[in-house]
N, C-alpha and C positions, 0 to 999 in steps of 0.2 A: 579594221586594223587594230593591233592588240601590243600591248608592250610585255616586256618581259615580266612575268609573276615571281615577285620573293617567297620565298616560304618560309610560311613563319609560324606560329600558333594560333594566331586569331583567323588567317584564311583556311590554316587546316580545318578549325572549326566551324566554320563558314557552310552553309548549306550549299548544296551541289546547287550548279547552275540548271536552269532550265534549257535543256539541250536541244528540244523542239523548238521551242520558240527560237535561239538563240540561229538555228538552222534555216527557220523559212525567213529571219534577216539575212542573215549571207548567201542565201538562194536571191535574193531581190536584190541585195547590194550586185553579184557577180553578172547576176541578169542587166542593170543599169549599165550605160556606156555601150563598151562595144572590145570586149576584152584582148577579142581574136587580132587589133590591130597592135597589141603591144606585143601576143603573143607569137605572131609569126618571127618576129624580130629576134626571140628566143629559140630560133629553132637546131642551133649549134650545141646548145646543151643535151637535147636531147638523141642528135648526134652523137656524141661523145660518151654518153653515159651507155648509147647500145652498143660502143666499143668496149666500153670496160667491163660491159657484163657477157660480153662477146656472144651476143646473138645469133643462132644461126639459123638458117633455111631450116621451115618446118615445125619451127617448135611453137608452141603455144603461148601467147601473150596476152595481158590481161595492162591496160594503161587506166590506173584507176586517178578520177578528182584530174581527168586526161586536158580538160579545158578545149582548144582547138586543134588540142591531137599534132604535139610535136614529138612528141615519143613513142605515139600511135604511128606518124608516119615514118618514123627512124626504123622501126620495128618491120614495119610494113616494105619499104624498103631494104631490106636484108632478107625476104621473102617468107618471115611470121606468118603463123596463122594467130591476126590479132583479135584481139575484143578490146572494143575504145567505150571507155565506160565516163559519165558525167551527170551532175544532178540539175545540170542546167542545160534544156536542152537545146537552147539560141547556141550555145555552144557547140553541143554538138552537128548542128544542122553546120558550124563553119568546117567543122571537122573532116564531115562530108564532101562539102564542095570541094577541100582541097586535096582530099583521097582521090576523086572521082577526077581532080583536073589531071593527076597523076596518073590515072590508069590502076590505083592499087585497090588491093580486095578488103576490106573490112569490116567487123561487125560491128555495128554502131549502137550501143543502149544504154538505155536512160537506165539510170542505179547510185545508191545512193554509199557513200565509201563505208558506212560504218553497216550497213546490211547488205552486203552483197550477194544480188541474187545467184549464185551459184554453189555447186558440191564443193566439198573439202576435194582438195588436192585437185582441182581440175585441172593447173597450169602449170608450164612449165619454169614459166616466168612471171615477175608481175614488176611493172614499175611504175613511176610517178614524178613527174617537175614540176617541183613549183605548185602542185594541186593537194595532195593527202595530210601536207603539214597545216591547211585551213583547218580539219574537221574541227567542231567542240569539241567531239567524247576522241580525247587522242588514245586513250585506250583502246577503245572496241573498235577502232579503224585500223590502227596495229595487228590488232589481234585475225579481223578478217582477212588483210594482207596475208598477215600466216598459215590464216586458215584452208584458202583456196590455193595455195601452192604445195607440188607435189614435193616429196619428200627430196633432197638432192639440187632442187631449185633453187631460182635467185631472186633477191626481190634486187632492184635497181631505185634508188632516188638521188634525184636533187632535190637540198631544202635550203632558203637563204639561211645568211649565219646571224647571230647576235651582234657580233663586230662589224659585220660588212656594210654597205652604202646602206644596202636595202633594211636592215634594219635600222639605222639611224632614221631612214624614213618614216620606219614605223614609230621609233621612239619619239620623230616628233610632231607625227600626227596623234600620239597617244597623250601629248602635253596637254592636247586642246579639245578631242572626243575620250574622253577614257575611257577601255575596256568594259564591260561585264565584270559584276564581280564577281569571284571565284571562277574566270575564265583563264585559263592556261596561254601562255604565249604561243601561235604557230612557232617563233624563232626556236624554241625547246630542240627543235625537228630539225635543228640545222648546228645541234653540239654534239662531242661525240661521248660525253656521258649516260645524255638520256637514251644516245641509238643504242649503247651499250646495255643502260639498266632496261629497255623496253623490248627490247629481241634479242639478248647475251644466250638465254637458256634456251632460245628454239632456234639456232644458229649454232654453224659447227664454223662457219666462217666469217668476220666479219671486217672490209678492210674500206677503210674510210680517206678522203683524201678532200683537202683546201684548195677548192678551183676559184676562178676568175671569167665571168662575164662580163662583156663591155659594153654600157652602155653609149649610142653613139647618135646625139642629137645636136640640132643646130645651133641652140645656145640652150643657156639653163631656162629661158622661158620657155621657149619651144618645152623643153621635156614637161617643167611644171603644166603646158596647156595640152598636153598630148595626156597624161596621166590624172590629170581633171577631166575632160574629155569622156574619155576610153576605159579608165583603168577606176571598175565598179567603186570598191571599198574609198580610193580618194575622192571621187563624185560624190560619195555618199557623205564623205567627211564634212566634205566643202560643206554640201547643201544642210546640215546641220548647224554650222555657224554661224552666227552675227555677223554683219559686213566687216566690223573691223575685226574682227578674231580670225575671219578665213582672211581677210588682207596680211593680218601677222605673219597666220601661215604659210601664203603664198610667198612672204618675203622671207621666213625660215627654209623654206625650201631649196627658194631657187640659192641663199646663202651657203646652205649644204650642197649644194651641185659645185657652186662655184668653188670651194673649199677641195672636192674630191675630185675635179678633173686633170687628168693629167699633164694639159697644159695652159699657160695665161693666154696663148695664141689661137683661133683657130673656133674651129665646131668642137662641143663637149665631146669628149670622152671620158667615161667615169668607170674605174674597176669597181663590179659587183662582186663579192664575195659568197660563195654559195660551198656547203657542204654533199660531195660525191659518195653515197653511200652504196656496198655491193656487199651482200650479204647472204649464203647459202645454209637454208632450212636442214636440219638434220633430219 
């Protein structure tokens, strides 16, 4: 988990991070827990985002940083000819089972978002939830997104936002692991300056819009012990702390849950705030 980077002149200065390295830990972090149980619970975004990009029967799809294949299966389900791509393959094997429990067709391969093994312009489409705004090199993961779509095509994401639940989470798990330094915030991938400065000029369209995911667990420990658990990056957090430094956390947490649910009464419900991007390649 990473907090937001200022920019300033001394990190400009700063030597680039070690990107390898920095990859086969979030290859291990994503690999730890068991991600696919947080991510079925998301599988309405990715719904919604094959509506907006309005999918249709036939067309070629590419779900890159796909995780357990919610937007693999939205895709797939509108009768895509998909390709579900992830660098973790525990991942993909959940991907699998739950294509296969569907009946639907997929091609499932390990690939990694900032080298994608395929031609320029292969696809018709290409999207991502929740997955491509990890990479470290946020450039050359952009750029391959661009790269493999055909001319006229859409790329499709959801990214959390900087404001939303899920960043405060990040911000305050970043109080107690801090980032890499000279590493870029994912949250970057969920403003609409950066979608703008980072694909304005190979974009003839781009239209952006402020959704809401709901989070929906039985109280706020419940979530904190489901996202310790399951949910790689806070496992990893955890297990990096001193007993009383991850107690703090754990008590920051569940205080941030209770702060942002929508009611005093009841099982949590907490609006996540996340960025819908639809954007056509010139």
């Amino acid at each position: 988990m990473t907090t937001i980077v200022e920019c300033d002149i001394s990190q400009m200065a700063a030597p680039a991070p070690d990107f390898k390295s920095l990859k086969n830990k979030q290859r291990a972090a994503w690999s730890s827990g068991d991600y696919a149980v947080l991510g079925t619970t998301l599988q309405i975004v990715g719904e919604e985002l094959a509506e907006a990009m309005d999918l249709r029967a036939g067309r070629r799809v590419l779900d890159v940083a796909a995780g357990n294949g919610n937007a693999t299966l939205a895709a797939a389900r509108r009768w895509c000819d998909v390709t579900s791509t992830d660098y973790v393959e525990a991942l993909l094997q959940r991907g699998r089972q739950r294509a296969d429990a569907e009946g639907l067709r997929v091609d499932f391969r390990q690939a990694d978002a900032e080298a994608l093994p395929f031609q320029d312009e292969t696809f018709d489409a290409v999207v991502s939830t929740f997955g491509v705004m990890f990479t470290p090199d946020q450039g050359r993961a952009a750029a391959e997104m661009v790269r493999v779509l055909k001319s006229g095509g859409r790329i499709g994401m959801a990214n959390w936002t900087p404001e939303g639940f899920i960043g405060q989470i990040f911000r305050t798990i970043g109080r107690y692991v801090p980032p890499p330094a000279g590493l870029k915030s994912p949250l970057l991938w969920g403003t609409r300056e950066w979608i703008k400065r980072t694909f304005g000029l190979q974009a003839s369209t781009i239209t952006m819009e402020n959704r809401y995911f709901l989070f929906r667990y039985r109280s706020a420990q419940h979530f904190l012990d489901v996202f310790r658990a399951y949910y790689g990056p806070v496992l990893k957090a955890f297990e990096a702390l001193e007993e009383s430094a991850a107690k703090a956390l754990a008590l920051d947490i569940i205080n941030l849950v209770e702060s942002s649910k929508t009611s005093a009464e009841g099982p949590v419900v907490v609006p996540a705030e996340y960025l819908e991007i639809v954007l056509t390649k010139r």
